[in-house]
TIKOL-637565 format. One record per residue (C-alpha): residue number from 1; residue in one letter; x, y, z. Coordinates in Angstrom, 1 decimal, m for minus. Each point is the difference from the previous one (the first is absolute). Layout:
N
{num = NUM, residu = a, X = X, Y = Y, Z = Z}
...
This chain:
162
{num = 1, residu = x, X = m13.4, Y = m4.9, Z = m10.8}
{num = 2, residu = x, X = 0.8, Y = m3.0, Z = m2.2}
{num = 3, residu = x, X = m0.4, Y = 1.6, Z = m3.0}
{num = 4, residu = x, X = 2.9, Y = 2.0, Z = m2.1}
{num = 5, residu = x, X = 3.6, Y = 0.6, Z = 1.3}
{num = 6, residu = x, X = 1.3, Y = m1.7, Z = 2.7}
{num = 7, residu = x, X = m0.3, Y = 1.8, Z = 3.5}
{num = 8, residu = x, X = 1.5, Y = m1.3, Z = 3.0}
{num = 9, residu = x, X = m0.5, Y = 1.9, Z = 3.2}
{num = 10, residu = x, X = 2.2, Y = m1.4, Z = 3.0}
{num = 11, residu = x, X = m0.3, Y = 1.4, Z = 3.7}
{num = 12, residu = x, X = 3.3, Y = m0.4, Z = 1.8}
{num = 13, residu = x, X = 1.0, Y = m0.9, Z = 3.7}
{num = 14, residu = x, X = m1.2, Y = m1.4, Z = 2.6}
{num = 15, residu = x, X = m3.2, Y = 0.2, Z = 2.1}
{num = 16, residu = x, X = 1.9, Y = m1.2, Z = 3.3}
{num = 17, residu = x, X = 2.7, Y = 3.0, Z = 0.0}
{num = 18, residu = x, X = m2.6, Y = 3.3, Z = 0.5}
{num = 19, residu = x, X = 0.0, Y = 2.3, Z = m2.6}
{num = 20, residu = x, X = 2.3, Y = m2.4, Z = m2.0}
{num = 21, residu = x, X = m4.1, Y = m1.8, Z = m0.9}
{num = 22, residu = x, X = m1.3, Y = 3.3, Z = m1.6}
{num = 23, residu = x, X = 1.0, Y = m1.7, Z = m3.9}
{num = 24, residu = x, X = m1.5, Y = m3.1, Z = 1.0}
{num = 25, residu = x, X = m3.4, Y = 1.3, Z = 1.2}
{num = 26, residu = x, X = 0.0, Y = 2.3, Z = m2.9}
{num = 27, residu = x, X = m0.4, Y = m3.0, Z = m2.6}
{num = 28, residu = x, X = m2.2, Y = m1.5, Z = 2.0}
{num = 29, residu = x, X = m2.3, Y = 2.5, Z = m0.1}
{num = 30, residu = x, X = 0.7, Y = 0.0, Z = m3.9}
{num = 31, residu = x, X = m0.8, Y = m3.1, Z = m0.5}
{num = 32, residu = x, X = m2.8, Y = 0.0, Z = 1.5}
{num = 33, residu = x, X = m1.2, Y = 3.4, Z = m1.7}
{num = 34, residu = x, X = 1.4, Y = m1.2, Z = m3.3}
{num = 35, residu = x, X = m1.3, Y = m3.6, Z = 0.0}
{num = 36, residu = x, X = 1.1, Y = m3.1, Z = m1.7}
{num = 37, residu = x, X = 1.8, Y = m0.6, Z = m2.9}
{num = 38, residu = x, X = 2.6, Y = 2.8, Z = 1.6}
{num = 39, residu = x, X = 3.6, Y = m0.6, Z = 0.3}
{num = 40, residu = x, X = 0.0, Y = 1.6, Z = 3.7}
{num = 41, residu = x, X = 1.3, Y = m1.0, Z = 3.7}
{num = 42, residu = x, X = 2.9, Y = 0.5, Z = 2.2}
{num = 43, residu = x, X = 3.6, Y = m0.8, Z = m0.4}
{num = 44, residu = x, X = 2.4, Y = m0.7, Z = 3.0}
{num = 45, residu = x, X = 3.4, Y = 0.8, Z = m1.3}
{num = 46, residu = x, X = 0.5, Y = 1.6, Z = m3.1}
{num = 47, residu = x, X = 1.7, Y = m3.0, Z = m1.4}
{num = 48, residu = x, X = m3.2, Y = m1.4, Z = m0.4}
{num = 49, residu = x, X = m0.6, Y = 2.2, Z = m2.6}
{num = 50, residu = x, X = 2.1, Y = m1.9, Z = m2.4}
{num = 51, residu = x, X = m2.2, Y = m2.6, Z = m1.8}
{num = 52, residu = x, X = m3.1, Y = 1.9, Z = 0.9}
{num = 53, residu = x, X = 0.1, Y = 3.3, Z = m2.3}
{num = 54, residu = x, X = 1.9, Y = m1.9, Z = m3.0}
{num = 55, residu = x, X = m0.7, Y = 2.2, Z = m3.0}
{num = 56, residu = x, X = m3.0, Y = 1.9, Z = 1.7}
{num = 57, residu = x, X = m0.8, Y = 3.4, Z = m2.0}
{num = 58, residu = x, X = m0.4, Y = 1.8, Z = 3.8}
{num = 59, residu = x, X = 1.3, Y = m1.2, Z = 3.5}
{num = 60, residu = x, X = m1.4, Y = 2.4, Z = 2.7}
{num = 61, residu = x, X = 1.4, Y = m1.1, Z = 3.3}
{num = 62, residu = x, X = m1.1, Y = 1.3, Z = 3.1}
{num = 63, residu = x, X = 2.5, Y = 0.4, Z = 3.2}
{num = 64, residu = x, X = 0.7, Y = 1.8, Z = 3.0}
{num = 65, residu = x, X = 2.7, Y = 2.2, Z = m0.5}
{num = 66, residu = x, X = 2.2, Y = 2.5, Z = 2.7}
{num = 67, residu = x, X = 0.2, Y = 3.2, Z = m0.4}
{num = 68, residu = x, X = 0.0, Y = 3.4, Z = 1.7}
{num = 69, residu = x, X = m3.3, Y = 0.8, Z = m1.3}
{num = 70, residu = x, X = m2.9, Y = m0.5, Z = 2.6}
{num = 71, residu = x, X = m1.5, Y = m3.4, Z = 0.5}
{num = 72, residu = x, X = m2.7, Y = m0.8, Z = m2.6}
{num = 73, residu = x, X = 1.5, Y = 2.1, Z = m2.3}
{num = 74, residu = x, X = m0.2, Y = m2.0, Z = m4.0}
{num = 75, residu = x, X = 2.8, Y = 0.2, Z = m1.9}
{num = 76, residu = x, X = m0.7, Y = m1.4, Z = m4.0}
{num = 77, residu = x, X = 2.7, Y = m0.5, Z = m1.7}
{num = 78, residu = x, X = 1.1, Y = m1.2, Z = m3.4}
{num = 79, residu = x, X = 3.0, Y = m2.3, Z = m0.4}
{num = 80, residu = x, X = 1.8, Y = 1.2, Z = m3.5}
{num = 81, residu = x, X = 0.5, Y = m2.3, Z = m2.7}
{num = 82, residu = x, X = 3.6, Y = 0.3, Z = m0.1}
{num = 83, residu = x, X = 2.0, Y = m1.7, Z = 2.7}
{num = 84, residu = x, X = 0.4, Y = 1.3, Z = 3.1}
{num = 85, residu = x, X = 3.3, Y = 2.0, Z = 0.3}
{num = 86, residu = x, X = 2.2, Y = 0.1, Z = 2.6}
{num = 87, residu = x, X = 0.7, Y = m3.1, Z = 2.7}
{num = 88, residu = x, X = m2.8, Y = m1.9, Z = 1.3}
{num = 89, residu = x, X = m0.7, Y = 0.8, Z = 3.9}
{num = 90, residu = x, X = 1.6, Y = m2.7, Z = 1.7}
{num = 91, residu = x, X = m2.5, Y = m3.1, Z = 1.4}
{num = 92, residu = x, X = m1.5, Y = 1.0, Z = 3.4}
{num = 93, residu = x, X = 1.0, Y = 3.5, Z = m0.6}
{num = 94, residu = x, X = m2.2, Y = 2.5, Z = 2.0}
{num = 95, residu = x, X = m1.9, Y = 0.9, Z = m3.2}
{num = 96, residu = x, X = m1.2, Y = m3.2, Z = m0.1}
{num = 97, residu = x, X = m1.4, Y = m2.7, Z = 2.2}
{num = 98, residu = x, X = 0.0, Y = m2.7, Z = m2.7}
{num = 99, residu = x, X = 3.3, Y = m2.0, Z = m0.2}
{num = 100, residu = x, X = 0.2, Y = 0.5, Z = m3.6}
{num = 101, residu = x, X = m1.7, Y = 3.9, Z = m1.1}
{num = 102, residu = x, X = m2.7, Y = 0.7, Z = m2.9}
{num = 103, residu = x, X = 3.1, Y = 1.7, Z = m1.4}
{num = 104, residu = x, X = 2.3, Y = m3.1, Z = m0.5}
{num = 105, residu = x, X = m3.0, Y = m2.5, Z = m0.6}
{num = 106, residu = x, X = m0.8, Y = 2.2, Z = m3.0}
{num = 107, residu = x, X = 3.5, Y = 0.7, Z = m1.1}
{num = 108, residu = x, X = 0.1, Y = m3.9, Z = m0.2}
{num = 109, residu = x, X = m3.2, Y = m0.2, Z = m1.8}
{num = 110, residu = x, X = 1.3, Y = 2.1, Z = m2.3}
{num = 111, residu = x, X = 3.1, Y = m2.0, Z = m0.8}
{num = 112, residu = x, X = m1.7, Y = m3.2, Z = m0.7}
{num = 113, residu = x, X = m2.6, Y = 1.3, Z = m2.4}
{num = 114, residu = x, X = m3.1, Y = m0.6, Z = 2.7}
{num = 115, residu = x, X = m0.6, Y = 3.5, Z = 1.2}
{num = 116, residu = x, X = m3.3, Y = 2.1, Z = m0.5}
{num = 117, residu = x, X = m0.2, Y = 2.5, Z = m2.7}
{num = 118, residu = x, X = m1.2, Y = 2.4, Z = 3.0}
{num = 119, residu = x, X = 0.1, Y = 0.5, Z = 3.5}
{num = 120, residu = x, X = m1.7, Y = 2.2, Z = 2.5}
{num = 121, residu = x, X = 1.2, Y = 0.1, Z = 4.0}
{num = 122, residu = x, X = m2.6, Y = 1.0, Z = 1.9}
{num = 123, residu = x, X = 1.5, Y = 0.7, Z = 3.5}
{num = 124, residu = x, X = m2.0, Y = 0.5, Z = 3.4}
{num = 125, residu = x, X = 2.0, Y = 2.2, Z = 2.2}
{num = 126, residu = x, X = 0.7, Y = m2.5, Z = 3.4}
{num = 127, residu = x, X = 0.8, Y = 1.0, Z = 3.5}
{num = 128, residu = x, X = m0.7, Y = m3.7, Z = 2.1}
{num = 129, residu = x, X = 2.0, Y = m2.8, Z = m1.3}
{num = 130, residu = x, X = 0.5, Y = m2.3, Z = 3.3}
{num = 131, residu = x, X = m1.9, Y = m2.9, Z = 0.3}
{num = 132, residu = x, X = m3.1, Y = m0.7, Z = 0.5}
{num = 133, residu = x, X = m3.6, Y = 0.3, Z = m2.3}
{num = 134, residu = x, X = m2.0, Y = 3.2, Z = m1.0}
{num = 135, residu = x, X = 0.9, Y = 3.1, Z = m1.5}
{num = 136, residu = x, X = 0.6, Y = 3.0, Z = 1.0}
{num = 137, residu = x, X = m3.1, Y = 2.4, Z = m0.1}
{num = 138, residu = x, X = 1.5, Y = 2.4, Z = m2.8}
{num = 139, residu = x, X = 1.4, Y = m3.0, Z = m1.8}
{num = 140, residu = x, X = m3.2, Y = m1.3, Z = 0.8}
{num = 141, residu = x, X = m1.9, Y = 3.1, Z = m1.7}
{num = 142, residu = x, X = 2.4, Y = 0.0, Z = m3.0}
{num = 143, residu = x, X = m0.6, Y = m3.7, Z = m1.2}
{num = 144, residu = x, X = m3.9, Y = 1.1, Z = m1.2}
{num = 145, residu = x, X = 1.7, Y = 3.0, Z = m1.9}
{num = 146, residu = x, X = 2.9, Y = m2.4, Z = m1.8}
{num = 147, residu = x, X = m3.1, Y = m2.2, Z = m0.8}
{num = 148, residu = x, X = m1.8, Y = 2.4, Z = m1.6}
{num = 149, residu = x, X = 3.1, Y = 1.7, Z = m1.4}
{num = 150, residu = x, X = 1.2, Y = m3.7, Z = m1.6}
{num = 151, residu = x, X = m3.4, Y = m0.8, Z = m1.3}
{num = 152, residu = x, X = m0.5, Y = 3.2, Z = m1.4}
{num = 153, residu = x, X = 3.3, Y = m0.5, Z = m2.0}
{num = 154, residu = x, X = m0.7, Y = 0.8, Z = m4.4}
{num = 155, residu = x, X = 1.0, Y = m3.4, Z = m0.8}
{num = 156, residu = x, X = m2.0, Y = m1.6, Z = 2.9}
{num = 157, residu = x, X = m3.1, Y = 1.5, Z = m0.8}
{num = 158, residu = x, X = 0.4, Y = m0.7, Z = m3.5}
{num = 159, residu = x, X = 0.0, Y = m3.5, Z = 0.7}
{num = 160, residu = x, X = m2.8, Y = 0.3, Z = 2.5}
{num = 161, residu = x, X = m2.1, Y = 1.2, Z = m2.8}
{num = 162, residu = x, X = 0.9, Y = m2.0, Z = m2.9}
């Protein structure tokens, strides 16, 4: 994936809080599917972000996300071009586990000039977010479908096969 525009694919959380892992074991399993020379691996807080997707054509980030659909459910969405509207959920907020949200981190992004052109959330429904290693088996189940839904992205495979 080195050649043509600039990808990065970021898998958010962490692998110590349950479900909370099922972003960071999805770019693992990208990179290794995708190889070197990709701009792929996990991402603790979305702050970290900042830096890292400078002026990238696509950010796809991968997370766990809440919701009342059923565990293992995927959720892609696109983040608009224009600003967010609206106030920022509030740092630890329950929509969130990060202290500072994709939302804010790319509303900041934004105002400094650094942000992607595009970004796609792809969320993994969680139930299990308490301590402790290993995922939940429909998290579990839905990490090989994200992979495969991530690397089967247009503009991935385009670069796959330049």
């Amino acid at each position: 994936m080195s050649t043509g525009p600039r990808i990065v694919i970021a898998g958010l959380g962490s692998e110590y809080r349950r479900d909370d892992g099922a972003g960071v074991a999805v770019a693992r399993a990208l990179a290794d599917r995708l190889g070197p020379g990709s701009d792929i691996g996990p991402v603790g807080e979305p702050l970290d972000l900042l830096g890292r997707w400078d002026g990238a054509e696509l950010a796809v980030l991968v997370d766990t996300v809440r919701s009342a659909d059923p565990p293992g459910t995927i959720q892609v969405v696109e983040l608009g071009t224009a600003a967010p509207t609206g106030p920022a959920p509030a740092a630890g907020s329950p929509r969130s586990s990060h202290g500072i949200g994709l939302v804010g981190v790319l509303r900041l992004a934004r105002a400094i000039g650094t942000a992607p052109r595009r970004v796609v959330l792809v969320g993994i429904v969680g139930s299990e977010f308490g301590a402790g290693e290993g995922l939940s088996p429909a998290v579990r189940r839905a990490v090989t479908e994200a992979v495969d839904l991530v690397a089967g992205l247009p503009e991935i495979e385009a670069v796959r096969c330049a």
